[in-house]
C-alpha positions as CSV (number, residue, x, y, z in Angstrom):
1,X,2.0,-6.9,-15.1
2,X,2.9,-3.6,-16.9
3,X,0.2,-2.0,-14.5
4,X,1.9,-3.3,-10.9
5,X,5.2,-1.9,-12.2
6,X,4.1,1.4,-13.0
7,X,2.3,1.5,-9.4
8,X,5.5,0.2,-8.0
9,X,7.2,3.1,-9.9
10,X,4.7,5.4,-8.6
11,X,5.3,4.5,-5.1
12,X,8.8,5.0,-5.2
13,X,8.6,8.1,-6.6
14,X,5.9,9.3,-3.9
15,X,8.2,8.0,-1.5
16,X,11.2,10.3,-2.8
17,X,8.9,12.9,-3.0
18,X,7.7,12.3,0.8
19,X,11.6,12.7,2.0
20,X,12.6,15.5,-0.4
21,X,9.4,17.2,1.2
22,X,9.9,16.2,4.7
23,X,13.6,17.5,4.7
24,X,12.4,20.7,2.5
25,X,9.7,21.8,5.0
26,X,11.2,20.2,8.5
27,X,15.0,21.1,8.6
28,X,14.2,25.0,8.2
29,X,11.7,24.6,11.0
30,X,13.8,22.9,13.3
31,X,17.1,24.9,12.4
32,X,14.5,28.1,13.5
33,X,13.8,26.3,17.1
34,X,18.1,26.0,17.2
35,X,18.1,29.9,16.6
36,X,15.2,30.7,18.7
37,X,16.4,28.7,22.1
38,X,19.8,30.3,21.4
39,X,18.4,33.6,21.5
C-alpha cells in the first residue's frame, strides 16, 4: 500500500516536472519563431 502511493507520488511529480520542462524548453522556442517571422 505504502509502495502504490509513493509511485502515485512519483508520477505526479514526473508529471510536474514534464510541464515545468515543456514550458521551460518550448515557450523560448516558439517566442524565437514570433521574432523570427516578424523580422
Amino acid at each position: 500500500m505504502l509502495l502504490l502511493s509513493v509511485d502515485y507520488l512519483l508520477s505526479l511529480a514526473l508529471t510536474e516536472l514534464a510541464r515545468r520542462s515543456w514550458s521551460l524548453f518550448y515557450l523560448p522556442k516558439i517566442a524565437l519563431q514570433i521574432i523570427l517571422l516578424q523580422n
